[in-house]
C-alpha positions as CSV (number, residue, x, y, z in Angstrom):
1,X,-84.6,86.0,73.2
2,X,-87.8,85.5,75.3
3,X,-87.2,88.0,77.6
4,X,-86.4,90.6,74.9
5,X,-89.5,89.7,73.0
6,X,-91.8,90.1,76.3
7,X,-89.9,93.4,76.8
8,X,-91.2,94.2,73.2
9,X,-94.6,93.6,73.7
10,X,-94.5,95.2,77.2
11,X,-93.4,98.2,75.9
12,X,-96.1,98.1,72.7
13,X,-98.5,98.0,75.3
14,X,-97.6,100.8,77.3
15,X,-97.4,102.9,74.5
16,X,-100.6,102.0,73.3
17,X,-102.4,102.6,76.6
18,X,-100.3,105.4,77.3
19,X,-99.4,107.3,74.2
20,X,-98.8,110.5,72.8
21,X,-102.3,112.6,72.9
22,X,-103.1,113.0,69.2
23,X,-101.6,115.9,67.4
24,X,-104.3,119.1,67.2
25,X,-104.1,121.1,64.6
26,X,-104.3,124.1,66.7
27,X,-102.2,125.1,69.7
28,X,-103.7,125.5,73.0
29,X,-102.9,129.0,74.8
30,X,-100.3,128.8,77.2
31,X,-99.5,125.4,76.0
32,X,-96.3,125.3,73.4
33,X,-93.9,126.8,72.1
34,X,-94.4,128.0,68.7
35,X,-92.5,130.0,66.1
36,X,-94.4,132.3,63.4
37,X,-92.2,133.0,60.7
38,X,-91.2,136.2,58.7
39,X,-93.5,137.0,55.8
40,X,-96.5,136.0,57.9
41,X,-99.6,137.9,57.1
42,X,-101.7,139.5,60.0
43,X,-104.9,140.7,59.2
44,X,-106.5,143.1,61.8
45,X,-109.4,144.8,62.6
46,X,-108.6,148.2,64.3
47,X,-109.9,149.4,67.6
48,X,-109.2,152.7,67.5
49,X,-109.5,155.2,64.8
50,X,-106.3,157.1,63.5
51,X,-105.8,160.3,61.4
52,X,-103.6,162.8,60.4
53,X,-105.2,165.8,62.3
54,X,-105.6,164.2,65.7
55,X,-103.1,161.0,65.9
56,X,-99.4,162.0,66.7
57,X,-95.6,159.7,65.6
58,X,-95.8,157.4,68.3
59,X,-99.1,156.9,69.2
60,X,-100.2,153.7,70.4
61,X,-104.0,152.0,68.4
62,X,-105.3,148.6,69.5
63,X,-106.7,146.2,67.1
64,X,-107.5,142.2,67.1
65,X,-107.0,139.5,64.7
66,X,-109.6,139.9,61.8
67,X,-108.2,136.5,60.4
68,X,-106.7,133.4,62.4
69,X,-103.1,133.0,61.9
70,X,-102.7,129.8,60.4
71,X,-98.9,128.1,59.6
72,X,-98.6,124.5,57.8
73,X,-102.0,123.8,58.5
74,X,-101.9,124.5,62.4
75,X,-104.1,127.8,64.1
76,X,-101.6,129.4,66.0
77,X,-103.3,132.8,66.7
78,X,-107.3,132.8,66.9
79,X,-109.2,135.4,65.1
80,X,-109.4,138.4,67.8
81,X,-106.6,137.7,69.6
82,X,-105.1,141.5,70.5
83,X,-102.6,143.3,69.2
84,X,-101.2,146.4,69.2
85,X,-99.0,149.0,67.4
86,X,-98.2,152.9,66.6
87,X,-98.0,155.2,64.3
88,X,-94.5,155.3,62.9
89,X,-95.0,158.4,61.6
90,X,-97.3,160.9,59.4
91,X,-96.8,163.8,57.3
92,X,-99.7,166.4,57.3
93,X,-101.3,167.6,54.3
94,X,-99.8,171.6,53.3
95,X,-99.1,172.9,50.1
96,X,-95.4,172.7,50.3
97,X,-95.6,169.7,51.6
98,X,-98.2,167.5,49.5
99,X,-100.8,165.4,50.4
100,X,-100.9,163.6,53.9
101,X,-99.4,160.2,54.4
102,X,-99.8,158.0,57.8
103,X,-97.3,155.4,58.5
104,X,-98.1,152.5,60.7
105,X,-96.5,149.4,62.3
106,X,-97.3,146.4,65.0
107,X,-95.5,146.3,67.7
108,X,-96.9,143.5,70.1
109,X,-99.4,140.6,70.4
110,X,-101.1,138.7,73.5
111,X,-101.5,135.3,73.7
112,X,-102.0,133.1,76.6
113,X,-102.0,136.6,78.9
114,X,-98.5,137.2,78.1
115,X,-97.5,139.6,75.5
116,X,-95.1,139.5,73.2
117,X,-92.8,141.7,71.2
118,X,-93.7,141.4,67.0
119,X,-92.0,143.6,64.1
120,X,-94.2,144.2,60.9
121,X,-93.2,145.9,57.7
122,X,-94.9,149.7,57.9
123,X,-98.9,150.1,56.6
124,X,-98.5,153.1,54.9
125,X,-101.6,155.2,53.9
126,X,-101.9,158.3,51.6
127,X,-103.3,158.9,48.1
128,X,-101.7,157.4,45.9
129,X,-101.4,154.0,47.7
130,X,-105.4,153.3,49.8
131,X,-106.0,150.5,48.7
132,X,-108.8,149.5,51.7
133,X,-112.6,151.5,51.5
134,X,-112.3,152.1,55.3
135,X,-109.7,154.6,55.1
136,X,-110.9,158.1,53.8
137,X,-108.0,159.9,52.0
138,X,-107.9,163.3,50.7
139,X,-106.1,165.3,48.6
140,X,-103.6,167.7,48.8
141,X,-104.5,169.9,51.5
142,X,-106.7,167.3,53.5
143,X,-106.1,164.7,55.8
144,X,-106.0,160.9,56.2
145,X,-108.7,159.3,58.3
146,X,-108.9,155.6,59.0
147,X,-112.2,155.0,60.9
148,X,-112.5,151.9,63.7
149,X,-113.0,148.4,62.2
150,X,-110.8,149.2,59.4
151,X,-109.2,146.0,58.0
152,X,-105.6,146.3,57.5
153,X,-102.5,143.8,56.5
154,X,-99.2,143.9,58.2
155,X,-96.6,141.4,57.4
156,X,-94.5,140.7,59.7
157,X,-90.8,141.4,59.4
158,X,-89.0,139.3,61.7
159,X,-90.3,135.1,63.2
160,X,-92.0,135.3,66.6
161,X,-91.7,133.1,69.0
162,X,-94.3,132.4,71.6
């Protein structure tokens, strides 16, 4: 019983002296696994400007984190952490065709100099849905143009892991 009792102690020690680091509320890059689940809002700032009379379906943009991504109370993404994405698709602006529409989605995100693979639900803009002052939106017959700096949310479609 004495020995077991000494093993207690020992062992309350040890852990005392050499326990767990305290928990952070953020994660360190490079440093754990993490999981960001499906519904997640990312806020981002774009890089590059987009329109309908210069940007092309599958054009690649840049932007950065306009917001840190934050899940049960832990950062896991800092604000301007890069991502990137393309332009789904777009319809120009003709008078058979109506007014202009420009279709985005996210496609990746770096973190810790990896990057990783992310889905989002489509951005779409065109007249009847701009719903951010950034983005300049014409009428039938004239084209969509989101200027640099723009703040856009995606929500993403599918958890990430990193």
């Amino acid at each position: 019983m004495k020995s077991f009792a000494k093993l207690l102690l020992i062992s309350s020690l040890l852990v005392a002296v050499c326990g767990c680091p305290a928990q952070s509320s953020e994660v360190r890059p490079g440093s754990a696994h993490f999981v960001i689940p499906a519904g997640t809002v990312l806020r981002v700032t774009l890089i590059d400007a987009l329109s309908t009379d210069v940007s092309l379906p599958g054009d690649y943009f840049s932007a950065s984190l306009a917001e840190a991504v934050v899940v049960e109370g832990r950062m896991l993404l800092e604000k301007g952490t890069q991502v990137r994405g393309h332009i789904f698709d777009l319809r120009e602006p003709s008078r058979w065709n109506g007014a202009a529409a420009l279709y985005l989605i996210l496609t990746e995100i770096t973190y810790g100099g990896k990057t990783f693979a992310i889905t989002t639900q489509q951005f779409a803009a065109a007249p009847d849905l701009a719903t951010t002052a950034d983005i300049n939106v014409g009428t039938r017959g004239k084209d969509i143009h989101i200027v640099a700096r723009t703040r856009i949310d995606f929500i993403l479609a599918m958890q990430v892991e990193i």
